[in-house]
C-alpha positions as CSV (number, residue, x, y, z in Angstrom):
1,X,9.2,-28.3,4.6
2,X,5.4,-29.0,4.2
3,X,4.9,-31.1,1.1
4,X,3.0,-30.2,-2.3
5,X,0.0,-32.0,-1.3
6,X,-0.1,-30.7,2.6
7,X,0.0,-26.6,0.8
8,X,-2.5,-27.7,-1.8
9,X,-4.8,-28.7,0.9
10,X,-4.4,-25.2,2.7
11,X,-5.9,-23.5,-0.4
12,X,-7.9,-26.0,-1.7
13,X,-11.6,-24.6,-2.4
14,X,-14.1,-27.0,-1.6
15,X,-15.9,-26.6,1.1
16,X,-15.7,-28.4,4.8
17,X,-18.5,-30.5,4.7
18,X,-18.4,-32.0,8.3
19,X,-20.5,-31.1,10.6
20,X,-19.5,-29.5,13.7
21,X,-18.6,-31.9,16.3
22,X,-17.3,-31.2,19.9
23,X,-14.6,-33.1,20.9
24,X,-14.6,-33.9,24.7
25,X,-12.9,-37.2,25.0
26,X,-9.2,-37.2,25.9
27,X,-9.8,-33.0,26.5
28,X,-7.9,-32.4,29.4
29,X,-8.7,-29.3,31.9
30,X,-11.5,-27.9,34.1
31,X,-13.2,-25.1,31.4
32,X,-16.6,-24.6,32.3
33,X,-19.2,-25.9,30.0
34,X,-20.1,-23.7,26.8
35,X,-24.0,-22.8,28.4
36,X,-22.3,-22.5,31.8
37,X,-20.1,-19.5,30.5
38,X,-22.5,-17.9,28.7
39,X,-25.8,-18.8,27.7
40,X,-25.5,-17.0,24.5
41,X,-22.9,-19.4,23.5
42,X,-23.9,-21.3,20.4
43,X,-22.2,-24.2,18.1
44,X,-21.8,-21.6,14.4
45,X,-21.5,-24.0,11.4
46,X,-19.0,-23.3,8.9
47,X,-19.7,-21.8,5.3
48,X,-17.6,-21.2,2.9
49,X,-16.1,-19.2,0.4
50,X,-13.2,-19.3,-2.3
51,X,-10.3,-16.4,-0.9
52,X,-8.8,-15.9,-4.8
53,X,-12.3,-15.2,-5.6
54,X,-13.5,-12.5,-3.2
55,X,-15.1,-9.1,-4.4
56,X,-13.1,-5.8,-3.2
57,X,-15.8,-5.3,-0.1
58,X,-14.4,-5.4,3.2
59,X,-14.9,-4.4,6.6
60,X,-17.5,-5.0,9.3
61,X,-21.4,-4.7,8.4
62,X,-22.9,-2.6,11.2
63,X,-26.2,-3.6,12.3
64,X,-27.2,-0.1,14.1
65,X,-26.5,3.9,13.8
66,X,-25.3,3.2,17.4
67,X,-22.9,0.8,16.6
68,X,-21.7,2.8,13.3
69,X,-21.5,6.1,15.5
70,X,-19.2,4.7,18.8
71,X,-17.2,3.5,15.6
72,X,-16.4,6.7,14.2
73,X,-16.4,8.8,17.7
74,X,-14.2,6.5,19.5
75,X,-10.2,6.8,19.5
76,X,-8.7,4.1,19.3
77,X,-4.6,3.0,19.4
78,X,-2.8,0.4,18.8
79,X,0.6,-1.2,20.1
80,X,3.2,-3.7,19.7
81,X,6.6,-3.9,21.7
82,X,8.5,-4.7,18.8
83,X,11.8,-6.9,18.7
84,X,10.9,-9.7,15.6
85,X,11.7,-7.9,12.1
86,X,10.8,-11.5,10.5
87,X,7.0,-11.0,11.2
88,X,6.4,-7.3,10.4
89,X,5.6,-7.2,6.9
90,X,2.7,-9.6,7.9
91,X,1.5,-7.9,11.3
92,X,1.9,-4.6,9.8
93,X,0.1,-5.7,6.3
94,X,-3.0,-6.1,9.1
95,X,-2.6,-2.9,11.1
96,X,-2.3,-0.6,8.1
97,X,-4.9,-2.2,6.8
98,X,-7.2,-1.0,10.1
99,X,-5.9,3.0,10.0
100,X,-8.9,5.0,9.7
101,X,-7.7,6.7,6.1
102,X,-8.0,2.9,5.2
103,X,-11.7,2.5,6.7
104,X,-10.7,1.2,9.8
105,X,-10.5,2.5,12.9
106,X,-7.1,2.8,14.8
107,X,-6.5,6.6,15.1
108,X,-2.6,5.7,16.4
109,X,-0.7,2.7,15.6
110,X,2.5,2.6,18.1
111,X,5.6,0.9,17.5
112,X,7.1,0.2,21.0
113,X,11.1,-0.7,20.3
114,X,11.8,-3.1,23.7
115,X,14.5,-5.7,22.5
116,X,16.5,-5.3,18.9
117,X,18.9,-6.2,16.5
118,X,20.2,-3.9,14.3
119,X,18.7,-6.0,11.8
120,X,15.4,-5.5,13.3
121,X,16.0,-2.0,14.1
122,X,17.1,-1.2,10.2
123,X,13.5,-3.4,9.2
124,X,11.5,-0.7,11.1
125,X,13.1,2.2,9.9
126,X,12.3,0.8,6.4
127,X,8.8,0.7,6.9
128,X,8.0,3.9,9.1
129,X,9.6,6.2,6.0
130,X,6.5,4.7,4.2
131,X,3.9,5.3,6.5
132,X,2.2,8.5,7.4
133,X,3.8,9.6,10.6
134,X,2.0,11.5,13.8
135,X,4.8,13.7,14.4
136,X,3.8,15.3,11.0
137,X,-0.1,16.4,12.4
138,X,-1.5,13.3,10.8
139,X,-4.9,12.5,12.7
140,X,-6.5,10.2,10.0
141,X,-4.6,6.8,11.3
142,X,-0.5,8.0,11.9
143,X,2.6,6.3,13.4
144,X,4.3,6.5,15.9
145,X,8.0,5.5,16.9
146,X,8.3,4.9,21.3
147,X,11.9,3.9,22.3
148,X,10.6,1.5,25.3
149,X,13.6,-0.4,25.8
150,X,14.5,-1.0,29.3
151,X,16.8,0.8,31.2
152,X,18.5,-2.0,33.1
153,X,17.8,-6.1,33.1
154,X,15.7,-6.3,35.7
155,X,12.1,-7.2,35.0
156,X,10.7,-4.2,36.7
157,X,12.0,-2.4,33.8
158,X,9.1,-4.1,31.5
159,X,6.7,-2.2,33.9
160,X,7.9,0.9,32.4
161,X,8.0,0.0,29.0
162,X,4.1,-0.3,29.4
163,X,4.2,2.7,30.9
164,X,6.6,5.1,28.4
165,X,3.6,3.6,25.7
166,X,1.1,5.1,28.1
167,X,2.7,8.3,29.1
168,X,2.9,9.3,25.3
169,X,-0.7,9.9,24.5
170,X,-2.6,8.8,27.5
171,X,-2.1,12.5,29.3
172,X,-3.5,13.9,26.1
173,X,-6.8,15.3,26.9
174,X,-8.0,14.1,23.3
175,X,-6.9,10.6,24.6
176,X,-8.5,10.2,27.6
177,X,-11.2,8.4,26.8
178,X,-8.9,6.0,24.3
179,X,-9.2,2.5,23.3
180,X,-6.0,0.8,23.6
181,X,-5.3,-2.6,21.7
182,X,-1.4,-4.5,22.9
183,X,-0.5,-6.6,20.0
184,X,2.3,-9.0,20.0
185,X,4.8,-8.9,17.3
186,X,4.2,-12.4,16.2
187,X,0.5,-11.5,15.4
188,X,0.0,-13.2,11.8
189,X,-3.6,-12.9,10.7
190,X,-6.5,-10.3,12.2
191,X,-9.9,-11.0,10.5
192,X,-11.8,-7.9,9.1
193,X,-13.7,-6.5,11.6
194,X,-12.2,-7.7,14.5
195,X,-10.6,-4.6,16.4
196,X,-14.1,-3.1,15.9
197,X,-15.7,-5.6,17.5
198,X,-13.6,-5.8,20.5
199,X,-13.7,-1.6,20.6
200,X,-18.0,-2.3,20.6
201,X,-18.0,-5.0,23.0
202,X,-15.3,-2.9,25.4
203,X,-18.0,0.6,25.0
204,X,-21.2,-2.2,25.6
205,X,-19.9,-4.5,28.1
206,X,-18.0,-2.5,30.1
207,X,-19.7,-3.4,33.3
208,X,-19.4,-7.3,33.0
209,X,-15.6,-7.7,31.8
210,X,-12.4,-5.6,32.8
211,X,-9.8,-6.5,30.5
212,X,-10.6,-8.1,26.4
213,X,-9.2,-10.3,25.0
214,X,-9.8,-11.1,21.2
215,X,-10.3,-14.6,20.1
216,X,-6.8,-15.5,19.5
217,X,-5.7,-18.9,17.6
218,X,-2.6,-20.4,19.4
219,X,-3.7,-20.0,22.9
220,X,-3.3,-22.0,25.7
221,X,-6.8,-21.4,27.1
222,X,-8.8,-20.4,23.8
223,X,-7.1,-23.4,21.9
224,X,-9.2,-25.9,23.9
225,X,-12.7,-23.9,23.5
226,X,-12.4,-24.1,19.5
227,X,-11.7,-27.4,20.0
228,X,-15.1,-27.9,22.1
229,X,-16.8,-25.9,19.7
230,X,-15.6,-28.5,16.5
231,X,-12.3,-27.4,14.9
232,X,-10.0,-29.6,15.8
233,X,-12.2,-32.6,14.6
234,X,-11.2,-35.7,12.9
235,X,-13.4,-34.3,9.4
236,X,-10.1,-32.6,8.9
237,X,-6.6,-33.4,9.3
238,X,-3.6,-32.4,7.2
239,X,-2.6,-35.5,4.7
240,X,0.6,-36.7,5.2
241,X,1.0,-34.7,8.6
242,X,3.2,-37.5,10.5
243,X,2.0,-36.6,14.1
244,X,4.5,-37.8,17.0
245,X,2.5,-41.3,18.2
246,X,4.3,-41.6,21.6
247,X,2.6,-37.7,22.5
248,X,-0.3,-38.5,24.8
249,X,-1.5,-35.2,23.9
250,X,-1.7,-34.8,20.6
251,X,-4.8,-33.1,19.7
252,X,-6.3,-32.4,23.1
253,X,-5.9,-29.2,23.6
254,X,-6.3,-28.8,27.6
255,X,-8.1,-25.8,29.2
256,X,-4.5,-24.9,30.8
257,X,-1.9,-22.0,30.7
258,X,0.9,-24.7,30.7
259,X,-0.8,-27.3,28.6
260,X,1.7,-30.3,27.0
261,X,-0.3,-29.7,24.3
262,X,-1.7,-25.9,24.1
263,X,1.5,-24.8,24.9
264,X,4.1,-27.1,24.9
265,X,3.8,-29.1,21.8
266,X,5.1,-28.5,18.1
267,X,3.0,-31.2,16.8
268,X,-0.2,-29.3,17.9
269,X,1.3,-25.9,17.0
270,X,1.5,-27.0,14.1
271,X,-1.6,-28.8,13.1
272,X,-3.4,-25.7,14.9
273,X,-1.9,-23.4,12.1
274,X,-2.6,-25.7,9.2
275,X,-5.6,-26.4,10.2
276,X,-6.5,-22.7,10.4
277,X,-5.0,-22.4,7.0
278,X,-7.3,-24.8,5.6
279,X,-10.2,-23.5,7.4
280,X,-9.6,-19.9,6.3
281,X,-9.6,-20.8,2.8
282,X,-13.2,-22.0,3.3
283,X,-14.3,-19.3,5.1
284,X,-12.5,-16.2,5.1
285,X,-15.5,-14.6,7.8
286,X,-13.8,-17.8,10.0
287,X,-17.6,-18.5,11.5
288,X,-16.0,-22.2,12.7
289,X,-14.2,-20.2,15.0
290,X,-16.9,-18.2,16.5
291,X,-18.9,-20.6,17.9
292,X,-19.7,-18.4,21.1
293,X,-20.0,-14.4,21.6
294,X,-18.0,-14.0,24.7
295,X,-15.9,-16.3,26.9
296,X,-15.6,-15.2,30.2
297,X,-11.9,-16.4,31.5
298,X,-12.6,-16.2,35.2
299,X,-16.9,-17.7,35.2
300,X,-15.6,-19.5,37.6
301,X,-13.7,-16.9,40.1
302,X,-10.6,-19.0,40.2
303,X,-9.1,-15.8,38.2
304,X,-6.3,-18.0,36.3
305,X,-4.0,-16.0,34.1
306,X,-4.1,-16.7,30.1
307,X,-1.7,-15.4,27.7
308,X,-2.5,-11.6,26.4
309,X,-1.2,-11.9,22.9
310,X,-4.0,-9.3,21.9
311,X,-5.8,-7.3,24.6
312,X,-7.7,-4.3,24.9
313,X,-7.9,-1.8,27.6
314,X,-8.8,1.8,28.5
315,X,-7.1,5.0,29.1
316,X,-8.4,4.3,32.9
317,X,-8.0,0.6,33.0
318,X,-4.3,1.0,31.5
319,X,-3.3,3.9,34.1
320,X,-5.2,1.9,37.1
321,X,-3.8,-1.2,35.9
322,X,0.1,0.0,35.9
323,X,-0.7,2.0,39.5
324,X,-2.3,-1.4,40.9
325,X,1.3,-2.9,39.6
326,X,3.4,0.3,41.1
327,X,1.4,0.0,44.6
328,X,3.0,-3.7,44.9
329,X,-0.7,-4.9,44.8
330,X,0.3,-8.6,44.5
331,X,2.8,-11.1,43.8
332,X,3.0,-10.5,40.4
333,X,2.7,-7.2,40.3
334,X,5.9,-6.4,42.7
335,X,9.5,-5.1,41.5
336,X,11.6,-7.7,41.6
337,X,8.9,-10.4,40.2
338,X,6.9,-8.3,37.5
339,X,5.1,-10.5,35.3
340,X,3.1,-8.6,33.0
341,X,0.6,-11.6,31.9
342,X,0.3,-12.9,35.3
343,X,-0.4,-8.7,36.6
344,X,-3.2,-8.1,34.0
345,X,-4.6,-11.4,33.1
346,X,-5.0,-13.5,36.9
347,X,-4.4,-10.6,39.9
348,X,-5.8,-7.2,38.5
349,X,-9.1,-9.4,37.4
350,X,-8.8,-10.7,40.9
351,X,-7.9,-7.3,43.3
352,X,-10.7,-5.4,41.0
353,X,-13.4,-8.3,40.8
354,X,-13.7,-7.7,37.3
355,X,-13.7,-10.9,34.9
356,X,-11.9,-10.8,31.7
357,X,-13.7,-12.2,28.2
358,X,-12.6,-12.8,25.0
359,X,-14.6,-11.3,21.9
360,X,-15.3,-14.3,19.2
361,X,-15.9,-12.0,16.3
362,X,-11.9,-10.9,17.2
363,X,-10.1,-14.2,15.5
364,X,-6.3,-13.6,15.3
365,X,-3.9,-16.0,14.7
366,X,-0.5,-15.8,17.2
367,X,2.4,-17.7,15.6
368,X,4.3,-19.4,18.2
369,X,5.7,-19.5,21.8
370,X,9.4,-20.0,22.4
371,X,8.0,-23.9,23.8
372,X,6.6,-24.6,20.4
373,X,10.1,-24.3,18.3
374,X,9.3,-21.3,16.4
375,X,12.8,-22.0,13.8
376,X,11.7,-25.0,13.1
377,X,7.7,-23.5,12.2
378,X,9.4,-20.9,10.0
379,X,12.1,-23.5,8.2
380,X,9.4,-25.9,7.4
381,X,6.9,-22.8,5.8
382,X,4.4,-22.2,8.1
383,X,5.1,-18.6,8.2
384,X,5.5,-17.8,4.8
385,X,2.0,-19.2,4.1
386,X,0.6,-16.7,6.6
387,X,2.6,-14.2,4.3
388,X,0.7,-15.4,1.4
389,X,-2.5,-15.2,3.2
390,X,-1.8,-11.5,3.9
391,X,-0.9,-11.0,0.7
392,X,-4.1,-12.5,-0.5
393,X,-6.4,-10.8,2.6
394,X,-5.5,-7.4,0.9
395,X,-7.2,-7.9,-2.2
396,X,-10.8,-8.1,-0.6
């Protein structure tokens, strides 16, 4: 378990009051510069900010009618292939929090069933009787219940859970113009604002990036651009945190879908979520974090694949994507090797010649990968302090 002093540094209130540094030494991985992938992208400093103490306001400020109008016009859904009952009072404390009866604005929020326990099955049921459902003509922010689970073992079958999630609104003329956002279950924070920001960026930026990604914490790639832009420095590091001396990569987070460290590593999983913790009791708006406006994955047409733990997509992208996967376009994308983050992430980019970006103002937090010992991050707390921090985000 995480000591007394490690959780009263996670809510402490007094302000970080390093400056931003960017860590290069030991940073492993070829990641273009921060002015090579976009020359917009500049170092944010960090304020601060006390989350017991925050007034009732929330949401994003909108800086045009324009802005405010795509916002309200737009339909927008939400998914997650749902199998983990142990994080869905925290992901779902988020969503709800985005329906448009709730000033957000997800129109649909889809709960995809793939792979259950009964114990996860009963957890769901739970929480649908207490949320307004679609089938019942809601159209202010509703639920929805798709059995995606695949018909046989073979991986194949995951290309038609995408595509049950798609066949049930995406023929709906209403729809065809939707916004979709994939969520993975194990999503445990979504700042305020975020899904709009991604849902302006995809209307706005359509013609320079394909697929969006939002600025996920507890990525392989993204993990080694926050530490470039200063979070992981050595003005903050959890007291009493016994890091494992012998790991070579302990806090050099490389630019690398199979990083020892981004990926691999339980030590830096788990200083990347208490140092979050810390940071997002200084600044709930998470500016440390948002250091750029958008990273383009592929500025350097290598078109490597990064993990989609929270991605956005069309009504067009989604079907062209999943025919593009039918069509045996590439490797990836065949039968009897579907990868679905290898498909949309590295080959669609690649076939279609259209980068994928990441939005900064999108910070989520993803909890863990099966190589970062997820048991052991729930036995020693980490997980219930993201349930507190829900808890907490509600009030604003």
């Amino acid at each position: 378990m995480l000591n007394a002093r490690e959780w009263k540094l996670v809510g402490a209130s007094a302000a970080l009051t390093a400056s931003l540094v960017v860590v290069m030494a030991g940073v492993v991985g070829n990641a273009p510069s921060l002015t090579e992938n976009r020359p917009e992208m500049l170092a944010a400093g960090p304020s601060t900010g006390n989350l017991n103490s925050l007034n009732t306001t929330r949401g994003p400020r909108f800086q045009t009618l324009e802005e405010a109008s795509i916002l309200k016009n737009q339909k927008v859904i939400v998914f997650a292939f749902y199998g983990r009952h142990v994080n869905l009072g925290i992901l779902d404390s988020y969503l709800y929090r985005n329906l448009r009866r709730n000033g957000g604005v997800v129109d649909i929020l889809i709960y995809a069933i793939h792979e259950v326990t009964p114990e996860d099955k009963s957890a769901l049921m739970s929480l649908m009787a207490k949320r307004p459902q679609c089938s019942k003509g809601e159209s202010n922010g509703c639920y929805a219940l798709i059995d995606a689970r695949p018909p046989d073992g073979n991986k194949w079958s995951f290309w038609l859970s995408w595509k049950k999630v798609l066949d049930a609104y995406g023929n709906k003329p209403e729809f065809k113009d939707a916004i979709w956002l994939k969520v993975d279950d194990d999503i445990v924070f979504i700042r305020d604002g975020a899904i709009e920001a991604m849902v302006l960026e995809k209307r706005t930026r359509a013609h320079e990036c394909g697929v969006l990604s939002a600025n996920v914490v507890n990525h392989p790639v993204l993990a080694h651009v926050h530490q470039r832009i200063g979070v992981y420095t050595a003005s903050y590091a959890p007291p009493n945190w016994q890091r494992n001396k012998g790991d070579p990569h302990r806090y050099f987070y490389e630019y690398d879908p199979w990083g020892q460290c981004s990926l691999k590593s339980y030590d830096c999983a788990k200083n990347t979520h208490l140092t979050f913790l810390h940071n997002a009791h200084q600044d709930t708006d998470l500016q440390m974090y948002r250091g750029f406006h958008i990273w383009d994955f592929h500025t350097d047409n290598a078109y490597n694949r990064f993990s989609i733990n929270c991605v956005m997509l069309t009504t067009k992208e989604f079907d062209d994507w999943l025919e593009f996967a039918h069509r045996n376009g590439s490797p990836a994308c065949t039968q009897a090797h579907f990868d679905d983050e290898m498909c949309l992430s590295s080959q669609w980019p690649k076939a279609t010649q259209r980068h994928a970006c990441a939005v900064s103002d999108a910070v989520v937090v993803h909890f863990t990968y099966m190589s970062q010992s997820r048991p052991r991050m729930i036995s020693e707390g980490v997980l219930q302090k993201y349930s507190e921090l829900s808890e907490l985000m509600k009030k604003r």
